[in-house]
C-alpha positions in Angstrom: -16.8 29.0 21.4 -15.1 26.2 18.8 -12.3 27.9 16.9 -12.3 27.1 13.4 -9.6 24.8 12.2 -8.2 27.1 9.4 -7.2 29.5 12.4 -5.3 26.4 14.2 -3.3 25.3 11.3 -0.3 28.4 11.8 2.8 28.5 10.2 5.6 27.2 11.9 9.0 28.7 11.9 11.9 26.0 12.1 15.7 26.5 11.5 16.6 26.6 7.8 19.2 28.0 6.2 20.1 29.0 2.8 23.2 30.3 1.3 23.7 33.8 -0.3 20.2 35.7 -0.9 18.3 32.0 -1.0 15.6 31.6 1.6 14.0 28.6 2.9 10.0 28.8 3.9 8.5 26.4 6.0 4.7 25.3 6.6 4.1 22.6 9.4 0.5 21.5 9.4 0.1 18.9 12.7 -1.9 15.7 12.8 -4.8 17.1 13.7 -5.2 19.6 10.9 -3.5 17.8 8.1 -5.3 16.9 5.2 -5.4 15.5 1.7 -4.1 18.2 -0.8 -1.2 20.0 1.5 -3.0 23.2 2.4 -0.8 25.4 3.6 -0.3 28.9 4.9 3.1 30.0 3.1 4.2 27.4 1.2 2.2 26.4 -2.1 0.3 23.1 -2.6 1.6 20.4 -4.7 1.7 20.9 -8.5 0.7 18.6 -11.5 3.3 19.5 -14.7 6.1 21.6 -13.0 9.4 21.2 -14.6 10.8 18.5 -12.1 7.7 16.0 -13.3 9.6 15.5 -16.5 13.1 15.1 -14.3 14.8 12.2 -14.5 15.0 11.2 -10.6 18.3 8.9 -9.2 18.9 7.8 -6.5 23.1 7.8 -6.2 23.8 6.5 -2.6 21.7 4.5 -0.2 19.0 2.3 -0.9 15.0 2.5 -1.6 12.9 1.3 1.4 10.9 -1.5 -0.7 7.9 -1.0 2.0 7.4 2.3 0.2 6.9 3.7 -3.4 9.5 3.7 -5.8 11.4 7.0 -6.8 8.5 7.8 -9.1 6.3 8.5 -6.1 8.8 12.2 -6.2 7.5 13.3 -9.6 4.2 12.1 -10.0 1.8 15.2 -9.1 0.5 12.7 -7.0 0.3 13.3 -3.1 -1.1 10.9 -0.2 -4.5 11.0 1.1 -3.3 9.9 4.6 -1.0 10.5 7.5 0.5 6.7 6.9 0.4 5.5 3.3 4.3 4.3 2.8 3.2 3.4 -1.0 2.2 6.7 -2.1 5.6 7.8 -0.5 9.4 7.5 -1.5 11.9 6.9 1.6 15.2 5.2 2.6 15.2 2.1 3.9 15.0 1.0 7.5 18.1 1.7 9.8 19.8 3.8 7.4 21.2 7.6 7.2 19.2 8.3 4.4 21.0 8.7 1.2 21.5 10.6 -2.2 19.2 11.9 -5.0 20.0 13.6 -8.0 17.0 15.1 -10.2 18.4 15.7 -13.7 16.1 18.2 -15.5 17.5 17.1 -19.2 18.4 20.8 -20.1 19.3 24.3 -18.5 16.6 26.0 -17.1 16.3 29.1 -15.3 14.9 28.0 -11.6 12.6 29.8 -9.5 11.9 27.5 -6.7 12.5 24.0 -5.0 9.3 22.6 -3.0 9.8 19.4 -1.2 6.9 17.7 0.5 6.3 15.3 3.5 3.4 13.0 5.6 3.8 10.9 8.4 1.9 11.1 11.9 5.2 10.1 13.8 8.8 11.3 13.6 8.9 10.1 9.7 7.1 14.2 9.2 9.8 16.2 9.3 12.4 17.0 6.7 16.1 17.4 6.9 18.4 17.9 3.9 21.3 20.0 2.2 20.1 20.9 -1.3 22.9 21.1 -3.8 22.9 22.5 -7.7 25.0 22.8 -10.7 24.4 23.3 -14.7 27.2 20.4 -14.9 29.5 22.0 -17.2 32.6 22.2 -14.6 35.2 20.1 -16.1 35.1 18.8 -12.5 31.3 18.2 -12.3 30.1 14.8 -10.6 26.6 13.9 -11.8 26.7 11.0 -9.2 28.1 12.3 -5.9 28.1 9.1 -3.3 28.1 10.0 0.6 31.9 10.2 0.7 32.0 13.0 -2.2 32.3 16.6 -1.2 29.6 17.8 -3.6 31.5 21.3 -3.6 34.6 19.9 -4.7 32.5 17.8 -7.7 30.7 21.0 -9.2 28.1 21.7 -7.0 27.2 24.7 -5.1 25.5 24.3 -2.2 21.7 26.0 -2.0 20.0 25.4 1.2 20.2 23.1 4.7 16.9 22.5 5.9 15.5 20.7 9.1 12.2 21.1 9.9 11.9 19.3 13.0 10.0 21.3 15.6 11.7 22.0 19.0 9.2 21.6 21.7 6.2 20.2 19.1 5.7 16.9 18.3 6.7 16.2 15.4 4.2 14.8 13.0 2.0 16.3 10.2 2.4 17.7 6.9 5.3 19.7 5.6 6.0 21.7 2.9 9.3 23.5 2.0 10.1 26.2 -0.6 13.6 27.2 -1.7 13.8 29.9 -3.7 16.1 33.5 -3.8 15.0 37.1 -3.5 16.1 38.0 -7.4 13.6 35.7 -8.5 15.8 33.1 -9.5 18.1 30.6 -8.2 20.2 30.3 -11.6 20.5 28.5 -14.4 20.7 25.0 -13.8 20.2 21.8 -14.7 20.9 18.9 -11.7 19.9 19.1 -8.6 21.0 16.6 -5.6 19.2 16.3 -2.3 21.8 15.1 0.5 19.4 13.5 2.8 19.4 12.4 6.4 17.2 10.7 9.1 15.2 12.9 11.1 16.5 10.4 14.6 18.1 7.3 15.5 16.1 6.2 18.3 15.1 3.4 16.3 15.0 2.1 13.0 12.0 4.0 11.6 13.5 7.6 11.3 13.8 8.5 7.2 11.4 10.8 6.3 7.9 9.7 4.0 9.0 12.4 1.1 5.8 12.7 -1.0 6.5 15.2 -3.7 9.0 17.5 -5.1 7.9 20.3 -7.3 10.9 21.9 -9.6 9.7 25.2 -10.9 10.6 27.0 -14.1 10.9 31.2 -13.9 10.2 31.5 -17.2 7.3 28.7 -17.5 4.2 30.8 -19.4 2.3 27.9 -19.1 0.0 27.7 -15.7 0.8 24.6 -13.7 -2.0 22.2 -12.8 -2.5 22.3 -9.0 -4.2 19.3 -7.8 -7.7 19.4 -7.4 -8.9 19.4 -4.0 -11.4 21.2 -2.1 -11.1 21.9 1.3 -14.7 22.6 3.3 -15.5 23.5 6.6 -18.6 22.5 8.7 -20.9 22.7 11.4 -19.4 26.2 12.6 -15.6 25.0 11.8 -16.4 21.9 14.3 -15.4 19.6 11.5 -13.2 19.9 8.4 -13.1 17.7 5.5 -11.2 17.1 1.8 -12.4 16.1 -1.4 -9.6 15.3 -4.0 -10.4 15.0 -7.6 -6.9 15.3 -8.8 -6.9 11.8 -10.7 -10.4 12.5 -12.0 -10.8 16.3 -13.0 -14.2 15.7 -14.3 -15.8 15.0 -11.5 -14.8 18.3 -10.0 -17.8 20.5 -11.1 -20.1 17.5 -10.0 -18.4 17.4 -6.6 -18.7 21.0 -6.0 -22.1 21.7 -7.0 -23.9 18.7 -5.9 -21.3 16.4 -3.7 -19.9 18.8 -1.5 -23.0 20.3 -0.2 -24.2 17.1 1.2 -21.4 15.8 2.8 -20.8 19.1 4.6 -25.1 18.9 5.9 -25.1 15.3 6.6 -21.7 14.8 8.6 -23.0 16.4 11.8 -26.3 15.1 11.3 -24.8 11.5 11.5 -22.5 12.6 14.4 -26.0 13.3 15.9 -27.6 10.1 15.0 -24.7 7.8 16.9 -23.3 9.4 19.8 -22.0 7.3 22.6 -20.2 7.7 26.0 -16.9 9.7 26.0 -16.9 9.5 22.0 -15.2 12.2 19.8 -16.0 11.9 16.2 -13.0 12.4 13.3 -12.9 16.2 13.2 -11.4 15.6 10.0 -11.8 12.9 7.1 -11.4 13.0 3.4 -12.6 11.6 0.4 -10.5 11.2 -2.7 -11.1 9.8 -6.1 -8.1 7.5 -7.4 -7.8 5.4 -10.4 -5.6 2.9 -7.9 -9.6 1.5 -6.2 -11.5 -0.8 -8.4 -14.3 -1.3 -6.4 -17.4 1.3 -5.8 -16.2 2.9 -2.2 -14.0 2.2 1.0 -13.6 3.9 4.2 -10.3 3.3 6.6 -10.4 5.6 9.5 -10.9 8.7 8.2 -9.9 8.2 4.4 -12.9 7.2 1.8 -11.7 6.2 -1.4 -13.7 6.1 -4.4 -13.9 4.6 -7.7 -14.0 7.2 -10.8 -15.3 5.2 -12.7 -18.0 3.7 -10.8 -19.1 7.4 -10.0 -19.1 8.2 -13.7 -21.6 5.8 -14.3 -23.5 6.6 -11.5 -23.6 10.1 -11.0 -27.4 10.8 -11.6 -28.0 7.9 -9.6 -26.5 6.2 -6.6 -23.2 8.3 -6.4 -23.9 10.8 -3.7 -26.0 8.4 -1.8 -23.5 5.3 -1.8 -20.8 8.4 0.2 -23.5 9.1 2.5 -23.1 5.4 3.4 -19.6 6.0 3.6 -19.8 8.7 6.2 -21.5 6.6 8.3 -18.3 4.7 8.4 -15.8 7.5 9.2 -18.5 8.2 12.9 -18.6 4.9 13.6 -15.3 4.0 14.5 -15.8 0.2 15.7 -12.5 -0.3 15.0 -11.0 0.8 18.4 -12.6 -1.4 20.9 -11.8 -4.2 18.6 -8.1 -2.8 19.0 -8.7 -2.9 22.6 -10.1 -6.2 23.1 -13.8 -5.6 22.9 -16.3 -7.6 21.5 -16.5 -7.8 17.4 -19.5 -6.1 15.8 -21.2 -8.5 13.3 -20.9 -6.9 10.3 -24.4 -7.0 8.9 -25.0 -4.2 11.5 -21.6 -2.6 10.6 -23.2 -2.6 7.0 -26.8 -2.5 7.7 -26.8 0.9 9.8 -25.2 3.3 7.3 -27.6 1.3 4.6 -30.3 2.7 7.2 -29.3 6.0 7.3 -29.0 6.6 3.9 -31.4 4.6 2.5 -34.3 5.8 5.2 -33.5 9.1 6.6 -31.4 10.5 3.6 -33.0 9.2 0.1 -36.1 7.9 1.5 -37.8 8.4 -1.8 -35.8 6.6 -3.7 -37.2 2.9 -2.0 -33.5 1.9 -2.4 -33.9 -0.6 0.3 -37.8 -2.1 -0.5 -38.1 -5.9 -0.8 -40.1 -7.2 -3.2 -42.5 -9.4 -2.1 -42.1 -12.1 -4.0 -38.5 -12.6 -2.3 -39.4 -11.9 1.2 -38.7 -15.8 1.8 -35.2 -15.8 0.6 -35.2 -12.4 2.8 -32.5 -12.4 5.9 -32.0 -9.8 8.3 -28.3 -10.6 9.0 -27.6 -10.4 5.1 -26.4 -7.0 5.4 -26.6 -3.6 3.4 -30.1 -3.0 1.9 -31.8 -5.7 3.4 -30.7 -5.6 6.7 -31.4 -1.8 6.5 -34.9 -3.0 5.9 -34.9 -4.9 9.0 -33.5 -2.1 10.8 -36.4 0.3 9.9 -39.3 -2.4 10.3 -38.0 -3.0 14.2 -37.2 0.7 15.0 -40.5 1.3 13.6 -42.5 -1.1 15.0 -40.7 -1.5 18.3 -37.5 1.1 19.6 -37.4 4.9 17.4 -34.0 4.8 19.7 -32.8 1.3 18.6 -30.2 2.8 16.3 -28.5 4.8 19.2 -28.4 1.4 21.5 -26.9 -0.6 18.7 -23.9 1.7 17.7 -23.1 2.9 21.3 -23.2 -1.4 21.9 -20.7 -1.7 19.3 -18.1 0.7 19.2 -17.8 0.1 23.1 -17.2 -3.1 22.9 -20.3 -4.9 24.6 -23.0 -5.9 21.7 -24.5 -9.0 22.4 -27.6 -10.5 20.8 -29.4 -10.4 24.0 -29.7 -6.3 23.2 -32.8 -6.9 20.8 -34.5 -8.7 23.4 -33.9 -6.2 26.4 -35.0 -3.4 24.0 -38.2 -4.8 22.4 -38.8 -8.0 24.3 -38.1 -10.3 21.7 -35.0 -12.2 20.4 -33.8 -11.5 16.9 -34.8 -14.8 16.0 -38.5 -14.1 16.6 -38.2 -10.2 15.4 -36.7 -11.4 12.1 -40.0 -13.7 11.8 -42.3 -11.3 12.3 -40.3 -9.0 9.7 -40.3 -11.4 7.2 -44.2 -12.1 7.6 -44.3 -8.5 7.2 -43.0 -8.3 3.9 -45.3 -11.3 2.5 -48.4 -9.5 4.0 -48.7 -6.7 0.7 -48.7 -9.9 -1.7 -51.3 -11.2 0.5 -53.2 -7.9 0.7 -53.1 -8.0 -2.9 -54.2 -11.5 -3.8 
């Protein structure tokens, strides 16, 4: 019986400590069921518009890792769609204990609750920090504390350690953190300053991938934008995936009502189509929609990225379709033999097969991939998408119904050769493509 993954991401437990009535919650969400949007059980997701997004963010002591995003990346409402994206995320730089950030709010505010968030697969997951607080009217006060400045001797109090590194768990994922006190309130204030350190000095790579902190206001009436992502379930809970329309809130109804419904039908369907040996397909992926990709679509991994404005354009259209295509990409996976010294898959299959799939099988009627004619002679079956699609069809068609199963089992293990096309219909590729492109002249023929 396959459990479903919202039962196996459980709250973790993992020392914290706050002073006076304060209490520190922590959600740990492991590789395997992280995903885009920070979907936890105890701790809230993310918010767009809290209090701390108009904060003015410092850093006082250590330095910015300039692999990463700048301070900024804190405040944004903006979160990372992947498990290792050091732009979308603020962190020290490499070899160092960390350092010192002071988020100045610009007034007095009654605080409810800290939230600090964090990404990484590896050892740059877990959190650990003292957080300190003050309204900065102490004669006393320090707005700047460096490393060698007892913050409680420069008008700070001190309101929560945290470490959030598991004990007998590896420790990569998501994190979230929320620091807030049992009255409701954790005072008046107006600075806060996160005394952060490494999570270990095994090597250089130890300072935490912090990806949001959300600052909230106890007396805010207004209600704070969550981002928008929709978390779905498929295939009996065999599969789980994401769909983030935080950058572009109007495509949210569209992805609901007509997106959603079939990504979560076709998945399976194309795990079906290209199964191979030993293979596991991503039991997760994700698709977001961010003003950052210029192009139509992209797929890494398990992360498609899409365009909103391309989509806008295109919603009645090519939208959903041009994702199906995309999904493709997330179960093929050619990547790893190529990591692993195998053979290269030419990529007007790596291309042509998902144009197959959705093209043929999924909007057949649309004749997305038909050739007119009067270009069949300029037509080439290793010219990729569409037209090697067409190709694709014409010889599983005419010669092997399983040729698509061959091919991608060829190619994400490592062993494609051209010699396949010959041992599965008896011709080379060569000779097919002939007869394919004689194929396409024949209706003009027909017709004349």
């Amino acid at each position: 019986m396959t459990t479903p993954l919202s039962i196996l991401a459980t709250w973790v437990a993992v020392t914290a400590t706050a002073s006076a009535a304060a209490t520190v919650a922590v959600d740990h969400l492991d590789n395997e069921h992280s995903a885009p949007g920070f979907k936890f059980t105890t701790v809230a997701a993310p918010l767009r518009g809290d209090i701390a997004a108009k904060a003015t963010l410092k850093i006082v002591d250590g330095e910015r890792d300039p692999s990463g995003g700048d301070i900024a990346r804190l405040n944004d409402g903006a979160v990372p769609s992947g498990d290792d994206q050091p732009g979308s995320n603020f962190f020290f730089g490499v070899g160092s204990d960390g350092g010192r950030i002071v988020a100045d709010l610009g007034s007095i505010i009654e605080v409810k609750q800290v939230n600090t968030y964090s990404w990484h697969r590896g050892t740059r997951g877990p959190q650990v920090y003292r957080l300190y607080a003050s309204d900065g009217s102490g004669t006393a006060f320090n707005a700047a504390p460096k490393r060698d400045v007892d913050p409680l001797k420069a008008g700070w109090k001190l309101i929560g350690t945290v470490d959030t590194r598991p004990k007998d768990k590896a420790p990569g994922g998501q994190y979230g953190v929320a620091i807030s006190d049992s009255s409701g309130s954790l005072g008046k204030l107006r600075y806060f300053l996160f005394d952060i350190n490494r999570t270990e000095n095994t090597d250089d790579f130890g300072n935490t991938f912090f990806s949001e902190i959300d600052i909230l206001d106890k007396n805010a009436s207004e209600i704070v934008e969550a981002p928008l992502v929709e978390s779905v379930e498929t295939d009996g809970g065999a599969y789980r995936f994401t769909v983030d329309t935080t950058e572009a809130p109007d495509l949210s109804e569209w992805s609901k009502k007509e997106l959603i419904p079939v990504m979560k039908k076709w998945y399976p369907l194309i795990v079906s189509m290209l199964p191979s040996e030993g293979f596991n397909p991503p039991r997760t992926f994700s698709i977001t929609f961010t003003n950052s990709y210029r192009g139509v679509a992209a797929t890494g991994g398990n992360r498609i990225e899409c365009s909103p404005s391309w989509y806008r354009q295109n919603l009645k259209t090519e939208a959903i379709g041009s994702l199906v295509h995309e999904l493709v990409h997330v179960v093929q996976q050619y990547g790893r033999v190529r990591r692993s010294g195998g053979s290269r898959p030419p990529g007007w299959l790596v291309e042509g097969i998902p144009d197959y799939i959705r093209w043929y099988l999924y909007e057949p009627q649309s004749h997305g991939a038909d050739i007119n004619p009067r270009n069949s002679a300029r037509a080439r079956y290793d010219a990729s998408y569409r037209v090697s699609a067409n190709f694709i069809n014409w010889v599983i068609t005419k010669y092997d119904k399983d040729l698509i199963k061959e091919l991608n089992a060829a190619m994400r293990e490592g062993r494609y050769a051209p010699e396949i096309w010959k041992e599965r219909t008896g011709k080379p590729v060569e000779e097919l493509a002939e007869e394919w492109k004689k194929s396409l002249e024949a209706p003009a023929t027909a017709a004349n």
